[in-house]
MIMIVO-873284 format. One record per residue: residue in one letter; x, y, z of N, C-alpha, C in turn; residue number from 1; chain. Coordinates in pm, whole numbers, plus 50000, padded with zeros to 5 digits. Layout:
  residuo   n_px   n_py   n_pz  ca_px  ca_py  ca_pz   c_px   c_py   c_pz  num  cadena
        A      X      Y      Z      X      Y      Z      X      Y      Z  NUM       A
...
***
This chain:
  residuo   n_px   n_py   n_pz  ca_px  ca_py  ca_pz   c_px   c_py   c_pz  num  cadena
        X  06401  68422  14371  06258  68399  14346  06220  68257  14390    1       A
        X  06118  68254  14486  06054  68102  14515  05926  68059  14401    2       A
        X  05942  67969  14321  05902  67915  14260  05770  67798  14281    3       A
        X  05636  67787  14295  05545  67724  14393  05458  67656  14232    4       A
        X  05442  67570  14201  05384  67547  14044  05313  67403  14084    5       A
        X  05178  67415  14118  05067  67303  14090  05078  67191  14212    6       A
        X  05124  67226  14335  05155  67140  14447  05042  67062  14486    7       A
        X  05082  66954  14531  04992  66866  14556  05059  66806  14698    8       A
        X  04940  66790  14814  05002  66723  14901  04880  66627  14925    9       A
        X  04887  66463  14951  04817  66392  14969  04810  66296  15135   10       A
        X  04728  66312  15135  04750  66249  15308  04623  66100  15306   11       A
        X  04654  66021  15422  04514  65935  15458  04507  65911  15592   12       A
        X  04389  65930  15574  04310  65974  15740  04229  65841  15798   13       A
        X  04221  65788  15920  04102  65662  15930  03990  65737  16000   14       A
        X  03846  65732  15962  03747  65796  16032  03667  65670  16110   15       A
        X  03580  65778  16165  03471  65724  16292  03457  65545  16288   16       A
        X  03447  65497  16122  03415  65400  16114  03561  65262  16050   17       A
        X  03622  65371  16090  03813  65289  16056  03840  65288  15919   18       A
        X  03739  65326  15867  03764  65332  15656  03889  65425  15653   19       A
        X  03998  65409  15611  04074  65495  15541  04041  65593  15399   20       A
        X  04062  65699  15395  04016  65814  15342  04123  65912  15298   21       A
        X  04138  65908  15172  04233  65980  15127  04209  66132  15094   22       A
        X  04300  66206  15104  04252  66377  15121  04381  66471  15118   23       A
        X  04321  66593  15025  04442  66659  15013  04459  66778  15054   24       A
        X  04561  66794  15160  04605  66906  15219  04605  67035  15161   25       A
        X  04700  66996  15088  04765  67126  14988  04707  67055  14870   26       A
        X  04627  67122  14739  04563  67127  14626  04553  67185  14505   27       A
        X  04683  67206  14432  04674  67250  14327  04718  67433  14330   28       A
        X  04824  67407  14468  04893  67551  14457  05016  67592  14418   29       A
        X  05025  67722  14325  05072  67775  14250  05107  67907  14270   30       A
        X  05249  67970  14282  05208  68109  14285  05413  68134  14303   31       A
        X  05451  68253  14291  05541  68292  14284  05553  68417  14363   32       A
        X  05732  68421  14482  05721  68492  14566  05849  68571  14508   33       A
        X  05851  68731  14464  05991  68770  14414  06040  68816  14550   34       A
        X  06187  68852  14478  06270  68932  14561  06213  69062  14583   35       A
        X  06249  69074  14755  06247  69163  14806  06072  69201  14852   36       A
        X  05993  69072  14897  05865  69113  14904  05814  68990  15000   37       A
        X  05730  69058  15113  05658  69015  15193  05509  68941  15150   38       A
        X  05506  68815  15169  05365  68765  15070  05324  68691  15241   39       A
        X  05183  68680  15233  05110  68650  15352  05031  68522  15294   40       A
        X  05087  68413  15370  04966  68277  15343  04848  68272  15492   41       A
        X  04767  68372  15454  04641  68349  15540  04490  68227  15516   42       A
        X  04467  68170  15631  04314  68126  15644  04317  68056  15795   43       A
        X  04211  67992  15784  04189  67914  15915  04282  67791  15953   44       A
        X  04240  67741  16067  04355  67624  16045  04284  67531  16023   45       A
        X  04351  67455  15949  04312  67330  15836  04329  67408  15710   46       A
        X  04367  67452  15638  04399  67548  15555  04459  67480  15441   47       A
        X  04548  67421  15532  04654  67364  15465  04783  67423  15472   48       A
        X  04802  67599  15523  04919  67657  15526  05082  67606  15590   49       A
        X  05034  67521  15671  05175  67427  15769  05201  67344  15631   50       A
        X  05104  67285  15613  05157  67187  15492  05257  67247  15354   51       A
        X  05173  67375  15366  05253  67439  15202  05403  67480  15275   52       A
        X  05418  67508  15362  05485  67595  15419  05596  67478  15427   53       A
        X  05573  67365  15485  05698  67257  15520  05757  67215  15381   54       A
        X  05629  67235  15292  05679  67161  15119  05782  67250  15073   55       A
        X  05766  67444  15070  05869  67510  15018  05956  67506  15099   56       A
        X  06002  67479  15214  06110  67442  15296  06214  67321  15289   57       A
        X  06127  67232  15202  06224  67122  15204  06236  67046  15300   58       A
        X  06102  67042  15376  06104  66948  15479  05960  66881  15461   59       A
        X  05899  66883  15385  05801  66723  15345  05819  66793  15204   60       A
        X  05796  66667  15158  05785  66604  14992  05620  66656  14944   61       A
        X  05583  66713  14832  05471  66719  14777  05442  66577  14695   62       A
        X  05300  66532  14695  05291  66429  14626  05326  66427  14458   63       A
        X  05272  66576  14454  05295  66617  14306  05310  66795  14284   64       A
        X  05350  66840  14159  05379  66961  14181  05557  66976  14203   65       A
        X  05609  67136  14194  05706  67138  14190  05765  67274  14287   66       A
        X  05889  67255  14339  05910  67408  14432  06031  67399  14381   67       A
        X  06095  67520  14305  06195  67630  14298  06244  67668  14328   68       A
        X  06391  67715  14384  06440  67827  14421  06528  67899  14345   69       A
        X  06537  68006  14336  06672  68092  14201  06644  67953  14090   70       A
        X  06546  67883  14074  06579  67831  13978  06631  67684  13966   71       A
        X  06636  67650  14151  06720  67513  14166  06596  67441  14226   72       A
        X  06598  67330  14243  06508  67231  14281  06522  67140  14369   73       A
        X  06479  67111  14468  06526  67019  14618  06603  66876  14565   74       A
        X  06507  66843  14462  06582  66695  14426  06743  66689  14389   75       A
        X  06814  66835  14327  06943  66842  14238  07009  66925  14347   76       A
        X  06934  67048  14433  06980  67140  14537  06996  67131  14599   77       A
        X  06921  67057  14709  06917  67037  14849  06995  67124  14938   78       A
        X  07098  67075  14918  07217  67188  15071  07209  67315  15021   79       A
        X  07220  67340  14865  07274  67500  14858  07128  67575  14852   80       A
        X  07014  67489  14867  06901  67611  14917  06854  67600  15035   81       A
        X  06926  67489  15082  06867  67541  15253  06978  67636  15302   82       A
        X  07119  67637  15238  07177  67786  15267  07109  67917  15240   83       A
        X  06985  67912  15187  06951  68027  15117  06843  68055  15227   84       A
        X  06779  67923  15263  06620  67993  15357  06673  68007  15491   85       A
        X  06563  68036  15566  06554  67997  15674  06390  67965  15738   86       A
        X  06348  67878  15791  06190  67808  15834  06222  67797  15975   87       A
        X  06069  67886  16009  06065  67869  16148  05873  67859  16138   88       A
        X  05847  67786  16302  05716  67737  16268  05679  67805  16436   89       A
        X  05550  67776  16465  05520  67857  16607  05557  67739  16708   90       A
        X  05588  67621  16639  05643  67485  16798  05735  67452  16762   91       A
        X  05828  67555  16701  05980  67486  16662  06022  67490  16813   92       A
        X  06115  67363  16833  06140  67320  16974  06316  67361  16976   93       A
        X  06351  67438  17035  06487  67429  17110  06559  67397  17247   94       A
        X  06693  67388  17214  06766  67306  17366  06741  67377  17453   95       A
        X  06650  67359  17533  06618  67418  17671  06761  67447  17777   96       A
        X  06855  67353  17794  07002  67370  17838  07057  67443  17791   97       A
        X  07073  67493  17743  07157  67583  17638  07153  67768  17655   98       A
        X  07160  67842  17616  07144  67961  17612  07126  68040  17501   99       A
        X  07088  68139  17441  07063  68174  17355  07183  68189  17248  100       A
        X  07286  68283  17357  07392  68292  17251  07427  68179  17235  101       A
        X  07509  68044  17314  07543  67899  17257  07466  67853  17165  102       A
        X  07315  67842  17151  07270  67778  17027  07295  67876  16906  103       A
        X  07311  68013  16926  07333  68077  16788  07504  68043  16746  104       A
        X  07629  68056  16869  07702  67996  16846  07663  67862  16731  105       A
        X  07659  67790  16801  07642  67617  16783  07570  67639  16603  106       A
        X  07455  67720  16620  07414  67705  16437  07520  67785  16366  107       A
        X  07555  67884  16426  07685  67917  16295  07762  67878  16254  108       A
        X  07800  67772  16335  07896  67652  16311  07879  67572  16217  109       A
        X  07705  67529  16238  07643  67463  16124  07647  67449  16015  110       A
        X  07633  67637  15948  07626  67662  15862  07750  67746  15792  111       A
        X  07896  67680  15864  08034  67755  15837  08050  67836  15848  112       A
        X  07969  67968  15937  07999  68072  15955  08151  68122  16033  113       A
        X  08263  68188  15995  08382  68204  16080  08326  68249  16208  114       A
        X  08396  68187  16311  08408  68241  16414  08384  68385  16449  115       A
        X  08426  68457  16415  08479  68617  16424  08342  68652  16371  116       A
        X  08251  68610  16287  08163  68675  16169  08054  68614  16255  117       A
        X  08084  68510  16370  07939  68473  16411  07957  68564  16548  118       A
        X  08026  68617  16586  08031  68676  16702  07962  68861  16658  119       A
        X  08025  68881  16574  07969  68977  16505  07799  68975  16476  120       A
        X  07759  68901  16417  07619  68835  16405  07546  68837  16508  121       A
        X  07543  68741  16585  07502  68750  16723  07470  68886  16841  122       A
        X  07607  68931  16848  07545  69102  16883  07468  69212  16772  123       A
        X  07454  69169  16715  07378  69296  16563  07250  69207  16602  124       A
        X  07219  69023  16602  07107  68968  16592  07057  69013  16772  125       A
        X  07077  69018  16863  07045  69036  16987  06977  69178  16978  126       A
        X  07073  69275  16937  07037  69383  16943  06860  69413  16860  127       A
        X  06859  69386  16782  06775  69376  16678  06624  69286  16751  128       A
        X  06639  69213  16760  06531  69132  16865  06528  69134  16989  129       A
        X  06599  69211  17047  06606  69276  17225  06640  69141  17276  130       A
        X  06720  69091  17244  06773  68959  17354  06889  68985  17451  131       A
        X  06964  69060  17429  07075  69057  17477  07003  69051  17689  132       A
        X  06922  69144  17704  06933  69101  17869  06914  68954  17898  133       A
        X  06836  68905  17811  06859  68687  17830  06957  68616  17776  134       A
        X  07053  68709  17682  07151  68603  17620  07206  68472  17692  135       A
        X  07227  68496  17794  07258  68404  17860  07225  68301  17967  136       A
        X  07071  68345  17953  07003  68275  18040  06952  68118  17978  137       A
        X  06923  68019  18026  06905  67921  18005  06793  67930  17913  138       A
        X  06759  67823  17746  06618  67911  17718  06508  67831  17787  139       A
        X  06529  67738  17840  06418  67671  17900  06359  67686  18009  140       A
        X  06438  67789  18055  06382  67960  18164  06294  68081  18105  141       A
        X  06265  68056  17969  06255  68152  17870  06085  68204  17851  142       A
        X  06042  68310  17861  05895  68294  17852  05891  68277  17677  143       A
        X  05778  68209  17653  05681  68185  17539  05745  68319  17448  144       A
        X  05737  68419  17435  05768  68529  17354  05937  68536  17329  145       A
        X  06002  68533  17435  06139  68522  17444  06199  68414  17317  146       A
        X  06173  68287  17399  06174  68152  17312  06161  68192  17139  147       A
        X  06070  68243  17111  06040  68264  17005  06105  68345  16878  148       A
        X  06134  68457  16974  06268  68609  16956  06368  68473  16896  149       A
        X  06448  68367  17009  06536  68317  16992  06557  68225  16870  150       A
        X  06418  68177  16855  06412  68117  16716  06449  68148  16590  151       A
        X  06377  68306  16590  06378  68384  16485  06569  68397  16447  152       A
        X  06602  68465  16616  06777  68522  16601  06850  68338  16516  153       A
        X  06793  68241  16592  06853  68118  16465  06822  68119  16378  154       A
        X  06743  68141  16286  06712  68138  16157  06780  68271  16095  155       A
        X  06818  68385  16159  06898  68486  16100  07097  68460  16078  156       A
        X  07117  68351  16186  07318  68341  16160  07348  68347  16064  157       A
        X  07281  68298  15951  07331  68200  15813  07336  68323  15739  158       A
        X  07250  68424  15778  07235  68579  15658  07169  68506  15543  159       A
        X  06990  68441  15556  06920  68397  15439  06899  68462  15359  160       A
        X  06872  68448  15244  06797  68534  15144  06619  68533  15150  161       A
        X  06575  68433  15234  06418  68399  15224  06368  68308  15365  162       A
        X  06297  68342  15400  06260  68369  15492  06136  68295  15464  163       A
        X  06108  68184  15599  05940  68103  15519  05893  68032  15645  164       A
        X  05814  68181  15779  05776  68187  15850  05634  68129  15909  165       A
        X  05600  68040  15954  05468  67990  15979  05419  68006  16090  166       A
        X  05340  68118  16148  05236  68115  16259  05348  68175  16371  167       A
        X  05479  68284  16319  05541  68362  16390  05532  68443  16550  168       A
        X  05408  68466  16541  05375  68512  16590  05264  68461  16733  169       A
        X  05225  68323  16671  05108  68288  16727  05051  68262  16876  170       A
        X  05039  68283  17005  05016  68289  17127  05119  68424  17133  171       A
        X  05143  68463  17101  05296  68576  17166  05161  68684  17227  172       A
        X  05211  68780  17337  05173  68903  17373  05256  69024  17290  173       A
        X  05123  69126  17279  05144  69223  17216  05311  69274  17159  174       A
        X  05419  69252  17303  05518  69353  17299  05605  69223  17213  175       A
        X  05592  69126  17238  05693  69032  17125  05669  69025  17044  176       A
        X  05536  68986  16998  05429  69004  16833  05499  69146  16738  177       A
        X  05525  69252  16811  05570  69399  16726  05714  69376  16721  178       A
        X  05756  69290  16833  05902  69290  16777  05969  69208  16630  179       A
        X  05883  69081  16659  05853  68997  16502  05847  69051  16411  180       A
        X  05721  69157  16411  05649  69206  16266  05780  69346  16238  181       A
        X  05830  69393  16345  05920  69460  16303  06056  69386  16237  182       A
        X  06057  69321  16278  06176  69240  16206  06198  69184  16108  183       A
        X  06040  69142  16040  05955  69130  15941  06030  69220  15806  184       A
        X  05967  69345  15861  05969  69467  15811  06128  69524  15783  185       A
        X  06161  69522  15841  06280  69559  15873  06422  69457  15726  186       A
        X  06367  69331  15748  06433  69207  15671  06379  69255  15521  187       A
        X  06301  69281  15544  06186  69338  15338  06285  69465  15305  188       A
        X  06324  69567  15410  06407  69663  15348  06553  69598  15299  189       A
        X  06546  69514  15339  06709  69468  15289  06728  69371  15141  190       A
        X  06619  69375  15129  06584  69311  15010  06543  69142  15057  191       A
        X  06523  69119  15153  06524  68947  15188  06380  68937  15170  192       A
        X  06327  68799  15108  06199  68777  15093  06112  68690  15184  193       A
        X  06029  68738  15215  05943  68636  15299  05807  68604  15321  194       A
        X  05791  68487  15299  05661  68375  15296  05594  68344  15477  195       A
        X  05520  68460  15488  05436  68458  15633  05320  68392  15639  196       A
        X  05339  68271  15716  05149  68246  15746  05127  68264  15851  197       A
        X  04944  68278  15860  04929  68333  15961  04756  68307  15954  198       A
        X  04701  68317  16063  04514  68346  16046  04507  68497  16108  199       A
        X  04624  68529  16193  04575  68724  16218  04568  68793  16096  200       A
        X  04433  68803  16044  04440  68867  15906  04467  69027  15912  201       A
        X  04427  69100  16023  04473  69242  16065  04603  69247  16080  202       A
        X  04717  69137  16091  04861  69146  16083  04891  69151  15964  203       A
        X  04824  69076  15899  04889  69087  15764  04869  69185  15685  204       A
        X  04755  69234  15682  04691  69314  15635  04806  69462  15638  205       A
        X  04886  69467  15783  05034  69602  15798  05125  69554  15701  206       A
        X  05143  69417  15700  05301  69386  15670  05322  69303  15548  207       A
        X  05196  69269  15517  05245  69196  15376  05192  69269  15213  208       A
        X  05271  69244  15135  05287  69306  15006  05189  69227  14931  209       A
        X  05146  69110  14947  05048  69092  14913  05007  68937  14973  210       A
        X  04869  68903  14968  04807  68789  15061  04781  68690  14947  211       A
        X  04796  68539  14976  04733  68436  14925  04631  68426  15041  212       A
        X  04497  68397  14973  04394  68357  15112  04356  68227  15115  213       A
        X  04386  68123  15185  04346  67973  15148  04258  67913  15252  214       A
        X  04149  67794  15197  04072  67712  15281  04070  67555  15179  215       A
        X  04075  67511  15298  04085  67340  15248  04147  67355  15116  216       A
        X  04282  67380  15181  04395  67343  15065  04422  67392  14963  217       A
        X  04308  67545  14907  04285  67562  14771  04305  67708  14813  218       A
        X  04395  67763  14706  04379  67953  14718  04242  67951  14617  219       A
        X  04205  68091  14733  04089  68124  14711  04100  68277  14669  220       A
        X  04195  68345  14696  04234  68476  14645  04356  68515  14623  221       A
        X  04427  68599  14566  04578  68620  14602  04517  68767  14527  222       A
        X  04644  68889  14608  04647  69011  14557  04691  69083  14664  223       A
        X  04690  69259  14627  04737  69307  14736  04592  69334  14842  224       A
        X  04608  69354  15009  04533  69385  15058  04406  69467  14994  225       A
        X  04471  69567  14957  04366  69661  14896  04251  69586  14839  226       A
        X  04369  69509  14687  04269  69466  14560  04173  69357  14642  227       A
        X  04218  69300  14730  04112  69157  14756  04011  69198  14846  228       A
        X  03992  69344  14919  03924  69396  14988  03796  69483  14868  229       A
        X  03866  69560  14775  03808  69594  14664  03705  69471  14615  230       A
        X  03762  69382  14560  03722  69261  14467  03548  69211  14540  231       A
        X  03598  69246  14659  03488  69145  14727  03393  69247  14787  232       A
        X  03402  69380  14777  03356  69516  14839  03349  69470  15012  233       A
        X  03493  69476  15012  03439  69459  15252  03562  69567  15286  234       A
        X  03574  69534  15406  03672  69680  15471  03776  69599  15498  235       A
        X  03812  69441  15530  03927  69386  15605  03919  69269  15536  236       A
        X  04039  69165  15528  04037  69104  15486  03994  68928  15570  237       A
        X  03952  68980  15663  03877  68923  15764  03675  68860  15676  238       A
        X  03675  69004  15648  03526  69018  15616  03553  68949  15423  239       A
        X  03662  69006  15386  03693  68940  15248  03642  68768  15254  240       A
        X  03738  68691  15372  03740  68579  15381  03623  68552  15396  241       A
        X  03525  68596  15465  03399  68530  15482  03337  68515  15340  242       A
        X  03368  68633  15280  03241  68676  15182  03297  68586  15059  243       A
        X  03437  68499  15019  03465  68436  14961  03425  68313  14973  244       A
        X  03443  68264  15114  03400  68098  15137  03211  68118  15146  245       A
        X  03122  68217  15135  02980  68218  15151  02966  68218  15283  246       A
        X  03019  68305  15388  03008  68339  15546  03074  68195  15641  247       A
        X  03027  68221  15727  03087  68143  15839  02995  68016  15874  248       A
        X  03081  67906  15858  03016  67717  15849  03077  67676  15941  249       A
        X  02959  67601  15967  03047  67489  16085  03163  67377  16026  250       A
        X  03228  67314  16118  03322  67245  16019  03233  67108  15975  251       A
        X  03298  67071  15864  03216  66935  15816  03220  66800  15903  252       A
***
């Protein structure tokens, strides 16, 4: 279980007139993701979702507020829950020199996987994300969708329990986008949990068990598709979002 209780992320900005201006990303979010369930962090960007998303990862600090995992806490946990996740973002950058299978090599290593058990891995992870005809191609030969496949197959060596995906999908064409969301899908039957953001609210709307909907930093809904489509009487959760923030504004 990921544990998310009253987060606070604080940032400072200099505007038009060089005044520094303090402002908060992430605002007072709260919410809990169990086992074995697909939860969707949707809104626009500026949202704040990169921000929440790096805080339950363990890769930025909340100013205030607290994140969980089984119960352990980054400050006392650290190594034994980043054995547990895996975070991938839509500009996670990899060794362009390299090849697909060597960097999955190279992270299983990382993360002590035996030899024998990462070789095993690797063909089940190829198969599964259609890599194997590039395994070996350089990835910095790699189209945009490919690259991405390869990301995902790194974040699978370790065999996570949770999964805390940000913007997966985002520029990909159709035929890589279904391979994602299938894999998505596919990871939820096995009982693994995962934290998707995203602004394709019609993606989420297939694949997640239930949506947080956020703008400037603050959830503004959480439930299943259905209920937050119900709640607000619209057909998508597209039309939900509008009818929550009072329609469509220019930015401030």
């Amino acid at each position: 279980m990921i544990k998310v209780e009253n987060v606070k992320k604080q940032f400072i900005k200099t505007n038009n007139k060089k005044e520094k201006i303090s402002f908060y990303a992430v605002n007072g979010i709260s919410f809990t993701a169990n086992d074995n369930e697909i939860i969707g962090i949707l809104g626009p960007n500026g949202a704040g979702k990169t921000t929440l998303l790096r805080i339950i990862a363990g890769i930025m600090n909340a100013t205030s507020g607290e994140v969980s995992i089984d119960d352990m806490n980054y400050k006392e946990n650290a190594i034994e829950i980043k054995k547990r996740i895996a975070f991938l973002s839509g500009n996670t950058k990899l060794y362009e020199r390299i090849s697909p299978y060597e960097l999955l090599k190279m992270c299983g290593r990382f993360y002590e996987v035996d030899d024998k058990e990462i070789e095993k891995r690797i063909n089940k992870i190829f198969k599964i994300l259609d890599i194997d005809n590039f395994r070996n191609n350089r990835i910095g030969n790699l189209s945009t969708g490919q690259t991405q496949r390869v990301g995902i197959a790194r974040c699978l060596i370790h065999d996570p329990k949770y999964y805390i995906l940000d913007e997966a999908t985002s520029g990909l064409d159709i035929v890589s986008s279904q391979v994602i969301l299938n894999f998505i899908k596919g990871e939820k039957e096995k009982g693994k949990t995962i934290i998707y953001s995203t602004h394709y609210m019609e993606e989420a709307e297939n694949i997640c068990d239930r949506v947080i909907l956020m703008n400037k930093g603050k959830i503004i809904a959480v439930g299943t598709p259905e209920d937050i489509r119900k709640k607000t009487k619209t057909k998508t959760l597209r039309d939900a979002f509008f009818s929550l923030i009072g329609g469509v504004k220019s930015e401030d």
